[in-house]
GUSEFI-125496 format. One record per atom (N, C-alpha, C, O): residue in one letter; x, y, z. Coordinates in steps of 0.05 Angstrom, whole numbers, plus 5000, padded with zeros to 4 digits. Layout:
AXYZ;...
END
This chain:
X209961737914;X211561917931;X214261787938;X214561547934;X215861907946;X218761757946;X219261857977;X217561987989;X221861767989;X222661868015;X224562088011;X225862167991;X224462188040;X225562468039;X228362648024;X228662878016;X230162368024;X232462338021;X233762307992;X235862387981;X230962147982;X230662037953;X230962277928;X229562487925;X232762197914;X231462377885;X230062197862;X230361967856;X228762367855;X227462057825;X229162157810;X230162387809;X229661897795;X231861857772;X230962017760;X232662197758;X227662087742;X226662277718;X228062507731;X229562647718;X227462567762;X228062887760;X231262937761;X232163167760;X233362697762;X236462757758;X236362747727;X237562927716;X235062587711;X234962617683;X235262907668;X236763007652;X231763027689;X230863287675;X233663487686;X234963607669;X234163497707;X236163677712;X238663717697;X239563917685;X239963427699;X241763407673;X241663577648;X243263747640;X238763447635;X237463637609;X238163847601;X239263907580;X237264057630;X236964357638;X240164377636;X241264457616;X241364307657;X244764437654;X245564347625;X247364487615;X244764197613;X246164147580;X245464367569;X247364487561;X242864507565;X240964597558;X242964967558;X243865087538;X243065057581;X244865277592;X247465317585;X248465537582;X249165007582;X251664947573;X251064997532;X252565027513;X249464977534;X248765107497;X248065267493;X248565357471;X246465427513;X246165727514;X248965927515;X249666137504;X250065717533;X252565977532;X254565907513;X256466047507;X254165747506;X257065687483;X255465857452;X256765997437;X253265797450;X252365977432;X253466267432;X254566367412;X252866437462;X252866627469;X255966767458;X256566977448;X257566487467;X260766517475;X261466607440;X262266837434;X260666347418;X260866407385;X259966657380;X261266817366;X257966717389;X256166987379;X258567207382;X259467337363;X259667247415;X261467367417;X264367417410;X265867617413;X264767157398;X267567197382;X267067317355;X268267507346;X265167197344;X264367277320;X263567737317;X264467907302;X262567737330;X263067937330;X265068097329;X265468257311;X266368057349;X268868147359;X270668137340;X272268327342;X271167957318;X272967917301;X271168137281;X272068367284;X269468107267;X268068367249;X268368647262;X268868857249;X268168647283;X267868947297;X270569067320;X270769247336;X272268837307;X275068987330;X276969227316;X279169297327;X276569297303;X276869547291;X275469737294;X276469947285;X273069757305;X271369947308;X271670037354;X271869917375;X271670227346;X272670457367;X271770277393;X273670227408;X268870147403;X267470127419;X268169757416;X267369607434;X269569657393;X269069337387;X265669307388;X263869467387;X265669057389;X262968897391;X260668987414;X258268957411;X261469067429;X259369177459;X257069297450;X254869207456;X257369497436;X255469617424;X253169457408;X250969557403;X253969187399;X251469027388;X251068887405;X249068747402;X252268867427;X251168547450;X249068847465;X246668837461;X249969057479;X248869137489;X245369307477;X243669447487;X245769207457;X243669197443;X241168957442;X238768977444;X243268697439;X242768427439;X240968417475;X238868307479;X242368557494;X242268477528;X239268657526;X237168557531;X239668877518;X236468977518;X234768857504;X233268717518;X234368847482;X232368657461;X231568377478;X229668217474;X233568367495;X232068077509;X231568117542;X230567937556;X232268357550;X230768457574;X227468517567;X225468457580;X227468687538;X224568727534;X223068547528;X220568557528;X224768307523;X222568087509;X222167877535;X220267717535;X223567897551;X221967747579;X220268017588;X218967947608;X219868157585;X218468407606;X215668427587;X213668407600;X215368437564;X213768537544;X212668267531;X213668247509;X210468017539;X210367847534;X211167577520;X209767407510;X214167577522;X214367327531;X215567117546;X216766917539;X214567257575;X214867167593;X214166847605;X215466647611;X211866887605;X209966567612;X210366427603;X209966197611;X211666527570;X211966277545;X214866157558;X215065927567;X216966357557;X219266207569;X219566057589;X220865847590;X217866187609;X217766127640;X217365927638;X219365807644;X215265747631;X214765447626;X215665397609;X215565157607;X216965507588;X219565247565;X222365187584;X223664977583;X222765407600;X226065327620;X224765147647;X226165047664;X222365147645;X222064977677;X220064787677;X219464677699;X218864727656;X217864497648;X219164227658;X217964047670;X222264227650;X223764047648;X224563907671;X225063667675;X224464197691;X225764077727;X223464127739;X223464287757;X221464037734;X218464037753;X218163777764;X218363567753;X217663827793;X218363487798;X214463467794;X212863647789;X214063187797;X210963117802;X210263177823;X211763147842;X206963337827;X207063347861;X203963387856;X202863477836;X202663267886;X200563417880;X198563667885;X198963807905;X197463707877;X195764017878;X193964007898;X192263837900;X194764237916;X193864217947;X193064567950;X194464727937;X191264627964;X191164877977;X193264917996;X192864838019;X196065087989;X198065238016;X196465328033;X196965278057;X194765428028;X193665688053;X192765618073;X192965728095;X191065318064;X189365188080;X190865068091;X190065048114;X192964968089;X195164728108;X196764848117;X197965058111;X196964628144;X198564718167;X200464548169;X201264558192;X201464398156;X203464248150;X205764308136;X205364488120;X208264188136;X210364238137;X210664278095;X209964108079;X211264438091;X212664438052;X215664308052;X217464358068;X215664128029;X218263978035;X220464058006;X219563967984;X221964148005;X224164187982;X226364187987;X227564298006;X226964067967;X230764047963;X231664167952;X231264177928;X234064337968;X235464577942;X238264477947;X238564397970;X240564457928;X243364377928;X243364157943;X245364127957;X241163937942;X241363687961;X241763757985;X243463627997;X240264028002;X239964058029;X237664078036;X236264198020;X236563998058;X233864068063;X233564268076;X235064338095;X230564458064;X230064668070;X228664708096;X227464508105;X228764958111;X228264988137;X225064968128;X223965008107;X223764868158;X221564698164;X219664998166;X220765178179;X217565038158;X215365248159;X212965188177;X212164958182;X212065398183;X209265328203;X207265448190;X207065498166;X205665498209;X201865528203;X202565868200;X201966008181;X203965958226;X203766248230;X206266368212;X206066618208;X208166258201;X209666348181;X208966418147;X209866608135;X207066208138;X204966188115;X203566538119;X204366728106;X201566558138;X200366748154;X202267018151;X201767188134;X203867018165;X206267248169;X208667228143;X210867148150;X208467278122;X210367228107;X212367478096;X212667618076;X213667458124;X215567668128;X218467538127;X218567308137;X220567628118;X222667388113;X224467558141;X223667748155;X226767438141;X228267598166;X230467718161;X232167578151;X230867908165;X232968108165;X235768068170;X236168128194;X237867998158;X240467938171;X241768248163;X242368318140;X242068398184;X243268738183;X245268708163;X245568778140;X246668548185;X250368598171;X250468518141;X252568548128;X248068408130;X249268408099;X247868688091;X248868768070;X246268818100;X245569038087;X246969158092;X248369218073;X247669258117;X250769468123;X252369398096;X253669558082;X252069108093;X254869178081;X254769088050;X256869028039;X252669068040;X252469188015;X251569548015;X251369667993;X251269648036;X250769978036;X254570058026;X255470218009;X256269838047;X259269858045;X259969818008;X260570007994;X259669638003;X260169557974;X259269817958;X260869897942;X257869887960;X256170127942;X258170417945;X258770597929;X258570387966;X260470617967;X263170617955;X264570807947;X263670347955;X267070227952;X265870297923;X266370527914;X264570137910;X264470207874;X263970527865;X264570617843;X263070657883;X261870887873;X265671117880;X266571327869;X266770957898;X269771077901;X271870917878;X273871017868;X270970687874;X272070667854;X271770707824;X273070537812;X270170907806;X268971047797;X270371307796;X271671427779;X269771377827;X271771687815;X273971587806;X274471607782;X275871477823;X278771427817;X278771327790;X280571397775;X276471137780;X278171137749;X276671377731;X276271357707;X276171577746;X276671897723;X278371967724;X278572167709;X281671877746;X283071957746;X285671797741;X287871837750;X284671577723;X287471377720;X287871247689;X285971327675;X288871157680;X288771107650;X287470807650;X288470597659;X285170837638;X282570657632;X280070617623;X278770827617;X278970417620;X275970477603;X274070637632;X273370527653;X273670957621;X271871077631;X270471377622;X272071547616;X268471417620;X267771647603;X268971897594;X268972027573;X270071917616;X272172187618;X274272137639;X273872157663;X277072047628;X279372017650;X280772277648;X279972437631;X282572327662;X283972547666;X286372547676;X287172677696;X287972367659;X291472307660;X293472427646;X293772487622;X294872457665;X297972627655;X298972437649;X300272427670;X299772207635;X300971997629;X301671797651;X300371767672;X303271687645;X304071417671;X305271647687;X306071867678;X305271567712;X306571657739;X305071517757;X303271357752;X306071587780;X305971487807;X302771567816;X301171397826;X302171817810;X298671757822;X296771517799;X294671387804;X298371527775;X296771287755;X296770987760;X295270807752;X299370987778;X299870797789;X298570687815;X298370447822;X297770937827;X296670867852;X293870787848;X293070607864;X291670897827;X289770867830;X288570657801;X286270627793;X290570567794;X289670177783;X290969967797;X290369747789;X292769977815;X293669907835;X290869847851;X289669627852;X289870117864;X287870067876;X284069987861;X281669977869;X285369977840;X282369797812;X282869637819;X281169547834;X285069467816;X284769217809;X284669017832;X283568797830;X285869097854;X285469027877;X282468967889;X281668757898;X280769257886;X277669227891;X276169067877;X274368927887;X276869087852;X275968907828;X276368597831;X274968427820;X278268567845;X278768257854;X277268067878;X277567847887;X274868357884;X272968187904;X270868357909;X270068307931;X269368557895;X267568727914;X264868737889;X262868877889;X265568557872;X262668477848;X261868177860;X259568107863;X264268017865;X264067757867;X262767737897;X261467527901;X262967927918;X261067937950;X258768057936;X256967947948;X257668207920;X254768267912;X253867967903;X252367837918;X254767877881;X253467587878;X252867417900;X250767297906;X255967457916;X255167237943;X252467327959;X251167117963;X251567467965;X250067597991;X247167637967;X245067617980;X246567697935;X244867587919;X243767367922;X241467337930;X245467177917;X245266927911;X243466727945;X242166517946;X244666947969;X243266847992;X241066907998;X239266768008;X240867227989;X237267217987;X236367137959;X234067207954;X237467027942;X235667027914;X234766637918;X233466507902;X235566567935;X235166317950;X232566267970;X230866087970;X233066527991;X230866558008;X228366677991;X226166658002;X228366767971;X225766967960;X224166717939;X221766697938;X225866557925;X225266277918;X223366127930;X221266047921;X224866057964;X222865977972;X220466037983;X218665887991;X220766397985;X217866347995;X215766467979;X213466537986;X217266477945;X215266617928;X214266347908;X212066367897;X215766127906;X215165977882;X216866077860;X217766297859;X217065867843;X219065967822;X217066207801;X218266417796;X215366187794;X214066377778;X213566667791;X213866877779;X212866647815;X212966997821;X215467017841;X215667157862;X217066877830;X220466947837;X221467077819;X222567297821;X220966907791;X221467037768;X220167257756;X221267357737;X218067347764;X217167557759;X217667757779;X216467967776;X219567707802;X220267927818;X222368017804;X222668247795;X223767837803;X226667807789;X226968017762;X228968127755;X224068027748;X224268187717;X224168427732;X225568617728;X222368407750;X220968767756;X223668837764;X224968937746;X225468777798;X226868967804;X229968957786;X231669127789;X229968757771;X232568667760;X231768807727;X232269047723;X230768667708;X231168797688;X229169047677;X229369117653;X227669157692;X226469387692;X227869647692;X227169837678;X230269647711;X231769867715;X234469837701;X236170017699;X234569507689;X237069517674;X236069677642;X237369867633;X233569567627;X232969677611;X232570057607;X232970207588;X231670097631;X231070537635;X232770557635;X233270677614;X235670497650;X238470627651;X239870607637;X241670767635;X239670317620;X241570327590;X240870477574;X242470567558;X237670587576;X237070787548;X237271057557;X238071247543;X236571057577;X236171357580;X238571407603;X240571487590;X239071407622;X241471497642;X244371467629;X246271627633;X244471267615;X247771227611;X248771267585;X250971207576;X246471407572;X246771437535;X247471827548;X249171987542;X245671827561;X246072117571;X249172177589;X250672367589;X249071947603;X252271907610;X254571957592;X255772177593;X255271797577;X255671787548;X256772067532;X258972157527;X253572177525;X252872457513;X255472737531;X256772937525;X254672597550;X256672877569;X259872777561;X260872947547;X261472597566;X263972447555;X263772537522;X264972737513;X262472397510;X262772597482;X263872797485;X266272797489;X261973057484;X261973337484;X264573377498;X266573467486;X264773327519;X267873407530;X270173407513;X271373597503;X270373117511;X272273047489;X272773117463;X274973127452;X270973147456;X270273347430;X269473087412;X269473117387;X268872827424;X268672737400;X266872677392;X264972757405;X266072507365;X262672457354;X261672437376;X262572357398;X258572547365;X256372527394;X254072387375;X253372457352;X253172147390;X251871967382;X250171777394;X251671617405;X247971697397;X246871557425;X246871307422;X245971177402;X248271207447;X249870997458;X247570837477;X247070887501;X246870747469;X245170617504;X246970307500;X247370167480;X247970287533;X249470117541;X248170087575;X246370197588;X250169897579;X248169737612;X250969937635;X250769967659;X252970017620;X254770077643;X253969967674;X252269797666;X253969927704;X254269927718;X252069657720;X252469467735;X249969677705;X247069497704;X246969267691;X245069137684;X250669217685;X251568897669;X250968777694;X249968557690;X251168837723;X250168727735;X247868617748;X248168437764;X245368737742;X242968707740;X242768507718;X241068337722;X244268497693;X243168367676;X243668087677;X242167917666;X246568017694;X248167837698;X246267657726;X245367437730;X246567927744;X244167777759;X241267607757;X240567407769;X240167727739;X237567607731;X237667307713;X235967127709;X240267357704;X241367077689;X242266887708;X241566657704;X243566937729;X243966677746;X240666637756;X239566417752;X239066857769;X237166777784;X235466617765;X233466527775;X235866557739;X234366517719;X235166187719;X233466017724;X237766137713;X238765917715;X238165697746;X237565457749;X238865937766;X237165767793;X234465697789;X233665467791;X232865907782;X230265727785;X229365547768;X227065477771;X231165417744;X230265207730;X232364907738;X232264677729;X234065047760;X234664757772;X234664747803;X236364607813;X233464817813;X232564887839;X229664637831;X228064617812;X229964477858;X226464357856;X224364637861;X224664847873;X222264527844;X220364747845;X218964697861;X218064477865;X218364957878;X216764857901;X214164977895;X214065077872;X211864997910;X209865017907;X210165257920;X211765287938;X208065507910;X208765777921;X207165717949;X204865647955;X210965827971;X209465738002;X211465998009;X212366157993;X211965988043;X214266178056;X214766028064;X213165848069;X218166018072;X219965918087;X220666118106;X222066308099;X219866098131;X221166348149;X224266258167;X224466068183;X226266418160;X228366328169;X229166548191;X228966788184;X230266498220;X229366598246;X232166668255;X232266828274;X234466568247;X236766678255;X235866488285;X236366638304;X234866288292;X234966178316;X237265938308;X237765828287;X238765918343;X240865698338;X238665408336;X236665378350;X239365248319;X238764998326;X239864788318;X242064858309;X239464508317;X241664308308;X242364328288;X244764328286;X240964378261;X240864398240;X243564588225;X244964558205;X243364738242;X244565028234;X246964918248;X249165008240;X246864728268;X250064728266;X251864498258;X254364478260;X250364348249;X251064148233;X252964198210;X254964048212;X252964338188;X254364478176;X257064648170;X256764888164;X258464598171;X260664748179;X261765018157;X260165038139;X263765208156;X265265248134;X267165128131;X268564978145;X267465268094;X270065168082;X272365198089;X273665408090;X273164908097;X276364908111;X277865178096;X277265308077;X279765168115;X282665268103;X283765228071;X284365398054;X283664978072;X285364838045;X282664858020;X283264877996;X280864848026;X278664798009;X278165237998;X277565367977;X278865298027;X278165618000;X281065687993;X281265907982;X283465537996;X285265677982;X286065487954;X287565557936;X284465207957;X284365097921;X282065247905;X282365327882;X279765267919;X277965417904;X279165787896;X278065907877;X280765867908;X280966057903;X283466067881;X283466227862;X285765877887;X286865857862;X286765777836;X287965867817;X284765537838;X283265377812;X281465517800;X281865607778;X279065567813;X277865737808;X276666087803;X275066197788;X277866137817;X278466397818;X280966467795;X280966547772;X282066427806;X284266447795;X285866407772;X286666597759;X286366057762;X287265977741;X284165987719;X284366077696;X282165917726;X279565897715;X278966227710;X277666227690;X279266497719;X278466677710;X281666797688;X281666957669;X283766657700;X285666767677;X284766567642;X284766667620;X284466417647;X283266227621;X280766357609;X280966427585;X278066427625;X276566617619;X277866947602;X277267087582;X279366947620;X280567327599;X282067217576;X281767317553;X283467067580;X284866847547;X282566877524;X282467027504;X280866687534;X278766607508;X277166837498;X276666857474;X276267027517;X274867237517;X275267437493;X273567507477;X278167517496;X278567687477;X277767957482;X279668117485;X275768037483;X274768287481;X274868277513;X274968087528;X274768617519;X275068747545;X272668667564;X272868607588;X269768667544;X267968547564;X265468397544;X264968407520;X263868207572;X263367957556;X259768047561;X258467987581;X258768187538;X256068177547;X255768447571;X254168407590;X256768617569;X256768807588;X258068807610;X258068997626;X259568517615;X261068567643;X263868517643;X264768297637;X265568757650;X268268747650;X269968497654;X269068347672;X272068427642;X273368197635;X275868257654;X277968327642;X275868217677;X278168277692;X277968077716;X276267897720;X280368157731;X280068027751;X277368027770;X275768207769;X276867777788;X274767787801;X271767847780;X269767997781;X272667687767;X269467747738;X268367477743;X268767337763;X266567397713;X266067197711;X265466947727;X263666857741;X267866887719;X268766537743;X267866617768;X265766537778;X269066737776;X267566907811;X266366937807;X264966807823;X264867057794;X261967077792;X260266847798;X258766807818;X260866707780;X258766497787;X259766327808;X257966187817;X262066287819;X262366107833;X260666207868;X259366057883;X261466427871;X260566677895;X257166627901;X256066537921;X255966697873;X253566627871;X252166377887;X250066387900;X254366107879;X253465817883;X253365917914;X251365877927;X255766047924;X257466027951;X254266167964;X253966087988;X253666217962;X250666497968;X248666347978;X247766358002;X247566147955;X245865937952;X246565767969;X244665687982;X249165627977;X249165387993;X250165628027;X251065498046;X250065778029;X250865938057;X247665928061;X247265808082;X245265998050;X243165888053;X242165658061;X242365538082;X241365608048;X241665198053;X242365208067;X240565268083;X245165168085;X246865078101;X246665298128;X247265268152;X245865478116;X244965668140;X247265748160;X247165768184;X249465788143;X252065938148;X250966168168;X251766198191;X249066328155;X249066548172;X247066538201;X246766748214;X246066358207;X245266298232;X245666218245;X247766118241;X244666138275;X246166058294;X247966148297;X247966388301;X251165948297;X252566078308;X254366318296;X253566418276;X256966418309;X257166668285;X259666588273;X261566498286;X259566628243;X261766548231;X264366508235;X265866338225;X265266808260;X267666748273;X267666368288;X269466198285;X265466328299;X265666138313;X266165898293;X268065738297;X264665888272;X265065628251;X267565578234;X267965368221;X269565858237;X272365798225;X273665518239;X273065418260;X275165458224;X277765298224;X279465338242;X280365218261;X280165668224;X282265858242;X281366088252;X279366218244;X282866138272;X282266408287;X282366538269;X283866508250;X279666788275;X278767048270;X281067248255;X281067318231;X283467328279;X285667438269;X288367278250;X290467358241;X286967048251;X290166838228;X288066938201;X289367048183;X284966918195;X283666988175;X284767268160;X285567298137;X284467498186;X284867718176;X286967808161;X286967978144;X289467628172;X292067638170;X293567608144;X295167768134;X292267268132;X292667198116;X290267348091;X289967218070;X288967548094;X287167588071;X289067908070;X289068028049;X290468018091;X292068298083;X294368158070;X294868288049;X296167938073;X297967868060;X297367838036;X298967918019;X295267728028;X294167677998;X293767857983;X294267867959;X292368068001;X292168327989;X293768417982;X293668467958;X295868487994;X298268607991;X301068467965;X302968587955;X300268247962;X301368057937;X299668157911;X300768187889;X296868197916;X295368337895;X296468637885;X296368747864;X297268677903;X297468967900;X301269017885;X301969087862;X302368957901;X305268847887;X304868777853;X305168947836;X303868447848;X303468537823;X301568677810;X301768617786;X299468867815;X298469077793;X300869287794;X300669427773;X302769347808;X304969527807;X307169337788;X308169417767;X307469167797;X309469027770;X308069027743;X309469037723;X306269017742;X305469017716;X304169217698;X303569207675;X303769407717;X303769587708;X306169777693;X306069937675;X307769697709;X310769777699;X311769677680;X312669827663;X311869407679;X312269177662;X309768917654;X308768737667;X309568987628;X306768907621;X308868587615;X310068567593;X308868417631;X310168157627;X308167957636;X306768007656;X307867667618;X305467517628;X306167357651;X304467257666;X309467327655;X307767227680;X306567397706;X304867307721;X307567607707;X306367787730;X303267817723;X301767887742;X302167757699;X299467647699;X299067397707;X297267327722;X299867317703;X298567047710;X298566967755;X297166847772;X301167127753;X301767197792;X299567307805;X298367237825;X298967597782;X297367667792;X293867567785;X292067687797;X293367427773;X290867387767;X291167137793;X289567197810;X292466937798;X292566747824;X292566807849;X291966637866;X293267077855;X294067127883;X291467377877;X291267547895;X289267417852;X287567607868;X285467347872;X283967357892;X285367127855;X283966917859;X283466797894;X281366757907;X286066777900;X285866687925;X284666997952;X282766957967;X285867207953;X284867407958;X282567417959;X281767467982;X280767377943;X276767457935;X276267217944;X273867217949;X277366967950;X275966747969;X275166837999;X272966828011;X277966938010;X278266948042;X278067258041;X277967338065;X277767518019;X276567698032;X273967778032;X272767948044;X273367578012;X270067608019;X268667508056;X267367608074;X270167198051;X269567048078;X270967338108;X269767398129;X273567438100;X273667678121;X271867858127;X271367928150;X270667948104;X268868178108;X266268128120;X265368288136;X264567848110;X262067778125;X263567658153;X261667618169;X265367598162;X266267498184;X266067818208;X264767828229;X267468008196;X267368318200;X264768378210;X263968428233;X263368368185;X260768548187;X259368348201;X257268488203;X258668138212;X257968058230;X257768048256;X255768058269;X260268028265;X260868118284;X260068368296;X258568398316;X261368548281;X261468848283;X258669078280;X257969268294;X257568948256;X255269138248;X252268988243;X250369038228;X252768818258;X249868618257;X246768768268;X244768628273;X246968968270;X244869178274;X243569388257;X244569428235;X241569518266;X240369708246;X240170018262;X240670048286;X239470198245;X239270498257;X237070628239;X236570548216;X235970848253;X234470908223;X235971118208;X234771288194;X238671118211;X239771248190;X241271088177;X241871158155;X242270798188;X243270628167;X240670538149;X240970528125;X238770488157;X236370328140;X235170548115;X233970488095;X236070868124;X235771048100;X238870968082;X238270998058;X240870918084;X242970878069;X242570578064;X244270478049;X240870428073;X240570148055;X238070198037;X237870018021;X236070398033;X235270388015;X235470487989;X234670407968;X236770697997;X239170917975;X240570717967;X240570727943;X241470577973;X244570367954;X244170287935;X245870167922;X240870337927;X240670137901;X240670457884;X242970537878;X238970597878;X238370857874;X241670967871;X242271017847;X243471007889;X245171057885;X248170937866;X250071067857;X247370637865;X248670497850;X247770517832;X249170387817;X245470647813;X244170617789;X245270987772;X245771037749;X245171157798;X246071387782;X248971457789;X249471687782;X250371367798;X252471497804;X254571587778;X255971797778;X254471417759;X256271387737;X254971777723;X256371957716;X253071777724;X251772057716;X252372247731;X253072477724;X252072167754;X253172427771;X256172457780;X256472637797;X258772297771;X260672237771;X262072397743;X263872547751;X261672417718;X261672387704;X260272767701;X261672927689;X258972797707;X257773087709;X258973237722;X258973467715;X260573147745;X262073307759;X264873377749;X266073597749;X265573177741;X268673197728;X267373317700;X269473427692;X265973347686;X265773527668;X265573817672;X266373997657;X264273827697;X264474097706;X266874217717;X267274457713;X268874027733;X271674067746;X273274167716;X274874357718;X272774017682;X273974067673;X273974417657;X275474597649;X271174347662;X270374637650;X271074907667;X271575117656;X271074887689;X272575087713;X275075087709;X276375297710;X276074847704;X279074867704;X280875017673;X282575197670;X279374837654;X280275097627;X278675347624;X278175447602;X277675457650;X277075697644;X279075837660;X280176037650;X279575737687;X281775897702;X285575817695;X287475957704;X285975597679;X287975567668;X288275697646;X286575817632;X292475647642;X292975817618;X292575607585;X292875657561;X291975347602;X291775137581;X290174967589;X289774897612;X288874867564;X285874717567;X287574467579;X290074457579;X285974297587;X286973997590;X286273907568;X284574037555;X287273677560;X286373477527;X286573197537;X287773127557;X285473077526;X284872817524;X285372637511;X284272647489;X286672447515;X288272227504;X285672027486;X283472047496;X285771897467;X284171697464;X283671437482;X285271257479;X281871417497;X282071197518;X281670877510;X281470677523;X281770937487;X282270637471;X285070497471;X285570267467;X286770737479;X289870707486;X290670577512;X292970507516;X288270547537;X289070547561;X287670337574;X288170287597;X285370187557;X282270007556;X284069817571;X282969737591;X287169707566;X288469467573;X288669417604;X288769197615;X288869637616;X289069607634;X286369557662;X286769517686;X284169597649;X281669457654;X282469267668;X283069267692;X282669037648;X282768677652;X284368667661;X283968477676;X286868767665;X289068757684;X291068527670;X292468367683;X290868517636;X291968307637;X293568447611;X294468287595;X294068767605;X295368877590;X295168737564;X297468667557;X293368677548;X293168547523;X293368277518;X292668207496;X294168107532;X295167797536;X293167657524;X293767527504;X291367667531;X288467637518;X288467417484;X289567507464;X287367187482;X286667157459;X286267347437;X284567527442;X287667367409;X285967497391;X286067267371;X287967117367;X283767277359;X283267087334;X285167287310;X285367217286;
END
């Protein structure tokens, strides 16, 4: 047995292993994807159409036996030694280390009651997020971009207004789903064990990514065809559920470097105590290098190498990727560190509440400036301005918004708790029912007009997705 504090060298070894192990997974992934992309960038859809093929074929193959086989080939490696004890029967403390923090202390009656605890304000406000994507959705039916059916009169001022307002959202409202993921995909860890974590993880994550790629969004799809008049052909793609798929891949990667704990509960109480305040947040200076290094210079290098519009099903733009995972980490150690307890985040700033808010509308508003310059003027450096200043933006407006919804909406209703259970349901169909409607707007409309509307090829307008107007690597 070692002391509390201690890591064994084998288990920094095995961990090592594992991140090499992931760092070859994705560089594989990364070749696979150029390679494609160079054979298939001539074709209407590029490469997507075989990855999103590739993303299913390996959703079914963890769901459809071979699960157990993997489950122990990825976690074999970071298993620390321990020994085999009855949980149920002990009333003693379960001990694990996650991100080199120690985990909150469990009792007799928590084991017993294995109920985890409710923090409102992140449900509020992923109910908020759900809405923001499902508004940002309509607007790109109405702006020049990758979407089933857009409906643009060429550049002007409303085309302007509403990738103006893409790319802006896009620069932080996927990367707060990871964050506030990544905090319960931490808490469900511990109190499920890594094996029926991972098997929660297949059921609610790639269960609904696989039904809606085949059946909801091929039918999605089918309706965009027909409008357009053009080939009709079935498409199954992950549209909206790259995130589901993306999700189950970090939670996948956590639990093979996460110490494995022995399946116990961790009950976490939202009570103040030393622990919880020991901890602080990230200075000032620390989220505006992370947000320019990372965020920022690190996701404009990501859209460089990338090439193609999206990587594996998930859009290649601002606030992608790099945020992605970094938000994620940010999730996992607000856990640990137990950011959200005790005291309230207003209290753990640096800076006052209103210097936060201040400086995250200024940023915004720099975001927003250049998607209007560059939209106008497709020039790299107004990419590159703008890919840094949405970088820094999605640091401090994520940290604004849980600062917000804390404060503000840290409660429940039973009509908010019916709109937190819809958010998932509703995030899974909306693109169908979005998409159905503006087919119908169009069909009313060339029946009572003297001229049909027509439709541009939207392979003409895909650039403005990534926000980086073509700049992009091509081999």
């Amino acid at each position: 047995m070692t002391e509390d504090n201690e890591v064994p060298t084998s288990t920094i070894a095995n961990k090592r292993q594992t991140i090499y192990a992931w760092i070859g997974i994705f560089i594989v992934a990364y070749i696979f994807h150029i390679v494609t992309y160079v054979l298939f960038k001539d074709y209407k859809y590029e490469n997507s159409v075989l990855e999103n093929i590739l993303m299913i074929i390996m959703g079914i193959a963890w769901v459809f036996g071979g699960r157990k086989h993997m489950l122990s080939e990825c976690c074999c490696c970071c298993e620390n030694i321990c020994e085999d004890e009855d949980v149920s029967a002990a009333g003693e403390q379960a001990q694990q280390d996650g991100l080199g923090q120690p985990l909150i202390h469990q009792n007799e009656e928590s084991i017993l009651t294995p109920a985890p605890w409710r923090y409102s304000f992140l449900d509020n406000l992923k109910t908020s997020l759900t809405g923001l994507v499902i508004t940002f959705h309509v607007c790109s039916a109405f702006r020049q971009g990758g979407w089933y059916i857009t409906i643009v009169d060429g550049p002007g001022t409303k085309n302007t207004i509403f990738i103006t307002f893409a790319l802006v959202v896009q620069s932080f409202f996927m990367t707060l789903f990871f964050l506030i993921s990544g905090f319960f995909a931490a808490s469900s860890f511990d109190r499920k064990g890594r094996e029926e974590f991972v098997r929660s993880k297949i059921k609610r994550l790639l269960l609904p990514f696989i039904v809606c790629s085949c059946t909801v969004y091929p039918i999605t799809a089918l309706i965009g065809f027909q409008i357009k008049g053009d080939s009709i052909f079935y498409f199954s793609h992950a549209s909206v559920t790259w995130y589901l798929f993306w999700l189950f891949i970090f939670c996948l990667v956590y639990s093979t470097l996460a110490d494995g704990p022995s399946p116990s509960v961790v009950e976490t109480t939202g009570a103040l105590d030393a622990e919880a305040e020991e901890y602080d947040l990230p200075k000032r200076k620390t989220r505006l290098m992370y947000g320019f290094f990372v965020c920022g210079i690190g996701m404009l290098v990501f859209v460089m190498i990338c090439a193609s519009k999206f990587f594996y099903g998930m859009p290649v733009a601002v606030g992608s990727f790099v945020c992605d995972i970094l938000m994620f980490i940010v999730g996992i150690t607000a856990y640990r560190r137990k950011w959200f307890d005790g005291q309230s985040l207003a209290d753990r700033l640096d800076t006052p509440v209103t210097s936060l808010f201040m400086w995250t509308l200024v940023e915004g508003s720099f975001v927003a400036l250049f998607s209007v310059l560059l939209v106008n003027n497709a020039n790299f450096g107004w990419v590159i301005c703008l890919f840094i200043s949405a970088g820094i933006f999605n640091v401090d407006m994520n940290m604004a918004l849980l600062t917000f919804f804390q404060d503000r909406f840290d409660y429940t209703t039973p009509l908010l708790k019916k709109f937190a259970k819809a958010a998932f349901a509703a995030y899974l169909v909306h693109p169908l029912i979005i998409v159905s409607l503006t087919a119908l707007y169009i069909q009313l409309y060339n029946l009572c007009a003297d001229e049909n509307l027509n439709f541009e090829d939207s392979d003409d307008f895909d650039e403005f997705d990534s926000g980086i107007s073509g700049w992009g690597y091509f081999i």
